[in-house]
ZADO-1210 file (C-alpha; in nm, 4 decimals, padded with zeros to 6 digits):
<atoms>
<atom x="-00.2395" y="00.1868" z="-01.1874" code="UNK" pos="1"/>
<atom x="-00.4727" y="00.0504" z="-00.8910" code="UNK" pos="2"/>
<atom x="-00.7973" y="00.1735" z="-00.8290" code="UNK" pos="3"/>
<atom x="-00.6994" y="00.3116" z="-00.4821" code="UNK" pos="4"/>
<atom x="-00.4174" y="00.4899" z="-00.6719" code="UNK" pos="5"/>
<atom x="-00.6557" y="00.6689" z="-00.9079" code="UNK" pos="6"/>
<atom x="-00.9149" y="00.7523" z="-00.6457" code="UNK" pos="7"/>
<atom x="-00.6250" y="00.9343" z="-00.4401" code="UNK" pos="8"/>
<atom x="-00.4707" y="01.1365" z="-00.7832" code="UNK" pos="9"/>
<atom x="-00.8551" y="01.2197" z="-00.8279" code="UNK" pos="10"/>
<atom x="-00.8825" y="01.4091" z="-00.4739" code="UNK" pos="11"/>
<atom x="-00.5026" y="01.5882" z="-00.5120" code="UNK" pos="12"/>
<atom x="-00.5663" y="01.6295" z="-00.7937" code="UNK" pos="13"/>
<atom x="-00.8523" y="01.9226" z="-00.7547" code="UNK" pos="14"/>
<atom x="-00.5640" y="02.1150" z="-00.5617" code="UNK" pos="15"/>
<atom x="-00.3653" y="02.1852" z="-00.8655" code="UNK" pos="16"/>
<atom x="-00.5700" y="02.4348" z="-01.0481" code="UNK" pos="17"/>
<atom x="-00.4059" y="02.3278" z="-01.4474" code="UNK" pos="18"/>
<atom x="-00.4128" y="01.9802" z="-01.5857" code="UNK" pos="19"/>
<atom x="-00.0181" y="02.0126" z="-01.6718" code="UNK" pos="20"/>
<atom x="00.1088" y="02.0073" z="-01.3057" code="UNK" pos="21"/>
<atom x="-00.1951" y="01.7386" z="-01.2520" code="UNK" pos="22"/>
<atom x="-00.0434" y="01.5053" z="-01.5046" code="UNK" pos="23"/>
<atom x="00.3076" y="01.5855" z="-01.3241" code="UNK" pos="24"/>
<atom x="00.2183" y="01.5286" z="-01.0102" code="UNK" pos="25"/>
<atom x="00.0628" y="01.2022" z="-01.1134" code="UNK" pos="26"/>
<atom x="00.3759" y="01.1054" z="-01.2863" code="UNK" pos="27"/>
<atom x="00.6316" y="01.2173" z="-00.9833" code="UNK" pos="28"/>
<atom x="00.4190" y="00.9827" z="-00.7663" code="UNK" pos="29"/>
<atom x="00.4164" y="00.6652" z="-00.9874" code="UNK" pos="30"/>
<atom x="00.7898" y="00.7518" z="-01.0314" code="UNK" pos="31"/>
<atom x="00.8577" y="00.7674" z="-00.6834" code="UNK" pos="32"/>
<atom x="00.6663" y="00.4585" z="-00.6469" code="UNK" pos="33"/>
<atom x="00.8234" y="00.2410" z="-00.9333" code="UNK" pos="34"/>
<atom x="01.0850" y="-00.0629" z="-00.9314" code="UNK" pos="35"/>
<atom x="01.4275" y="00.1777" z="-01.0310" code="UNK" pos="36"/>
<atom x="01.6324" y="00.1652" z="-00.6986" code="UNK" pos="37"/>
<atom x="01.7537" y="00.5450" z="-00.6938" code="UNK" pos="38"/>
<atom x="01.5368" y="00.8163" z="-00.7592" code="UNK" pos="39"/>
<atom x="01.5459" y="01.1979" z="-00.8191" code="UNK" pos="40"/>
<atom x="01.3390" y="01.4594" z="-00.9209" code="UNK" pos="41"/>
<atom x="01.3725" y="01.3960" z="-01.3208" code="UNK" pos="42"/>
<atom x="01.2225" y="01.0780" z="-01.3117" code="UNK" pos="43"/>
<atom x="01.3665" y="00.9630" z="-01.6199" code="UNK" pos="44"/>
<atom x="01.1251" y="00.6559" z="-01.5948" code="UNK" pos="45"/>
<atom x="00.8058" y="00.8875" z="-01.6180" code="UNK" pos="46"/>
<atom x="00.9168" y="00.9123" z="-01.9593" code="UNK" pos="47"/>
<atom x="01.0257" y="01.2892" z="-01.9810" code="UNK" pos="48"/>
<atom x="01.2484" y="01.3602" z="-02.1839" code="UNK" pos="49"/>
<atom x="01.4318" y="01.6345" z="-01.9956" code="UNK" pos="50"/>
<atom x="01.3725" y="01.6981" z="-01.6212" code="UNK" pos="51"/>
<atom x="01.2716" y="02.0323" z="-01.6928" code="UNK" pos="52"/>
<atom x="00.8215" y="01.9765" z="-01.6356" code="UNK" pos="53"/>
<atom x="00.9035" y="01.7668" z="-01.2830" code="UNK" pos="54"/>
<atom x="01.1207" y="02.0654" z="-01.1588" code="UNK" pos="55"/>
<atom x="00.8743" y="02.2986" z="-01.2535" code="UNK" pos="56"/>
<atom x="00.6159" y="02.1397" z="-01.0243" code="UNK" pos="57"/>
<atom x="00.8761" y="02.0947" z="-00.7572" code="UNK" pos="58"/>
<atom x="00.9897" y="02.4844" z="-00.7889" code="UNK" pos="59"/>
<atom x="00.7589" y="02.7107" z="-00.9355" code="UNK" pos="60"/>
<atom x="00.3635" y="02.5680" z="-00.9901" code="UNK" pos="61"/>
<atom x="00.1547" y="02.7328" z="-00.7464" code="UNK" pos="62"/>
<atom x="-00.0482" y="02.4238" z="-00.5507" code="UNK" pos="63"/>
<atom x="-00.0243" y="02.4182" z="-00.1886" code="UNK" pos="64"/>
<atom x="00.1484" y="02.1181" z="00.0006" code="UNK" pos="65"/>
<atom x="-00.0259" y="02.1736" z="00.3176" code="UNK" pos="66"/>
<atom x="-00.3890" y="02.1391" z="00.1381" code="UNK" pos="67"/>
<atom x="-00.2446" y="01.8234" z="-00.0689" code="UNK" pos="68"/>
<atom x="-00.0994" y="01.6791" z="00.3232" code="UNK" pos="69"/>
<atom x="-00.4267" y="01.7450" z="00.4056" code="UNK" pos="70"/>
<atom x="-00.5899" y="01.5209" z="00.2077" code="UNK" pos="71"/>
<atom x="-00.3799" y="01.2483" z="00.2048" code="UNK" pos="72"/>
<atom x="-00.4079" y="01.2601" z="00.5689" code="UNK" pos="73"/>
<atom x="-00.7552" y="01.2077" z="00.5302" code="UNK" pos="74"/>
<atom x="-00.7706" y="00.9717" z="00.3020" code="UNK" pos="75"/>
<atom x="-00.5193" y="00.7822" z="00.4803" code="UNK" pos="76"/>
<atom x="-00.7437" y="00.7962" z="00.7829" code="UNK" pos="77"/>
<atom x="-01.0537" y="00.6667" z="00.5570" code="UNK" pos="78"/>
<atom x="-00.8310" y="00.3538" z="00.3852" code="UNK" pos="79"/>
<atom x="-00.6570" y="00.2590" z="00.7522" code="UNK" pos="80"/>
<atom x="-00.7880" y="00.4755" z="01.0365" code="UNK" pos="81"/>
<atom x="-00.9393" y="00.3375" z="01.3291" code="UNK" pos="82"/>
<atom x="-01.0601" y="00.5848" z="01.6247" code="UNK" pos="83"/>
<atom x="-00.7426" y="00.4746" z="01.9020" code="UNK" pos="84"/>
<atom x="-00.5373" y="00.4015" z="01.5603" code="UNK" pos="85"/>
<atom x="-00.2067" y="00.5138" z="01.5292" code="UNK" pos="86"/>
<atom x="00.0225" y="00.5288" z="01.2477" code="UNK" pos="87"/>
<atom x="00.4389" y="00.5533" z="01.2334" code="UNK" pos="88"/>
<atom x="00.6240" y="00.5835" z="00.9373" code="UNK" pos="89"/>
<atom x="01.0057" y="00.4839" z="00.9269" code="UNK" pos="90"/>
<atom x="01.2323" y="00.6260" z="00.6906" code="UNK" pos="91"/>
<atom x="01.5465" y="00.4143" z="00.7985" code="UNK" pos="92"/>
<atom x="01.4444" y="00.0997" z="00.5033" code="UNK" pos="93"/>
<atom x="01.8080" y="00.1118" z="00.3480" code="UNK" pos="94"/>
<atom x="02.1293" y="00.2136" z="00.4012" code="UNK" pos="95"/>
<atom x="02.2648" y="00.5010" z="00.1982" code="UNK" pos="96"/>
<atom x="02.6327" y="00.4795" z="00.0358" code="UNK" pos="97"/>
<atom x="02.8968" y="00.6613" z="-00.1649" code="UNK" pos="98"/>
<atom x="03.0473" y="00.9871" z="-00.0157" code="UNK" pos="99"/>
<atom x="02.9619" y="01.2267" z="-00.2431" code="UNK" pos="100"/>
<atom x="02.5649" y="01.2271" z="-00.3327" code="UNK" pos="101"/>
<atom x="02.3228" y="01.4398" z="-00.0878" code="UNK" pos="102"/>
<atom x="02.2444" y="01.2323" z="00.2152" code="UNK" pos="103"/>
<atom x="02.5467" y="00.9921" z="00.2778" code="UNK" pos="104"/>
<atom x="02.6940" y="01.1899" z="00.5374" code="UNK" pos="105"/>
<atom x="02.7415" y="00.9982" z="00.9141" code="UNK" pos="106"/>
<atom x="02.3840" y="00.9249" z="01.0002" code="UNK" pos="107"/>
<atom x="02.1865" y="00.6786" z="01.2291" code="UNK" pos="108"/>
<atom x="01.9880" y="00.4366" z="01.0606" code="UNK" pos="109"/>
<atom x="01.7440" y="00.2013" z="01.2536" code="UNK" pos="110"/>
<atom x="01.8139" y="-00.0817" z="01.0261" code="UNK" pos="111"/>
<atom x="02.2041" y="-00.0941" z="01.0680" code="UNK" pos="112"/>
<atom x="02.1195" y="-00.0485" z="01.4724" code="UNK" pos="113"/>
<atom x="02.4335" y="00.2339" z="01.5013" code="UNK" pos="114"/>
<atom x="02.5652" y="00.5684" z="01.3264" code="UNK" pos="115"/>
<atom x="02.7153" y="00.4779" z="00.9690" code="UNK" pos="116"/>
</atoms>
């Protein structure tokens, strides 16, 4: 894990008040963030052995999302900010496929340039 990635778990991670969902949180992110094409809440590459801890932080751990958007805002804004800066974010980087998993519905995707 980078340096830049431990310095950001170290600021969220004072908005989770036990060191259970802090260790969870910490492993959602580096799951969401590792080489395994599809992803889902279990994380089976975090090595849980049952999805059971991730959906607990998902569902149930008390730790606000708007104080942890908060501070990745900022600390966004400290690594990359600039005062006329600007930053966009596209979520269109693949197209999705099968006909039966959540999302695959008719959609419009930037990168295919029409509705798929």
């Amino acid at each position: 894990m980078g340096r830049e990635l431990t310095e950001l778990f170290l600021r969220i991670g004072a908005r989770f008040t036990r060191v259970e969902p802090r260790r969870r949180m910490r492993d959602y992110v580096c799951g969401l963030l590792g080489p395994v094409g599809r992803k889902n809440s279990w994380q089976q590459f975090a090595g849980h052995p049952a999805p059971h801890r991730l959906q607990h932080l998902l569902a149930r751990a008390y730790w606000s999302a708007d104080e942890v958007r908060d501070d990745l805002q900022a600390y966004i804004g400290e690594q990359l900010g600039t005062p006329d800066g600007v930053l966009i974010l596209d979520d269109t980087s693949f197209v999705k496929k099968g006909t039966v998993s959540a999302g695959v519905q008719r959609q419009y995707s930037g990168t295919a340039g029409a509705c798929i």
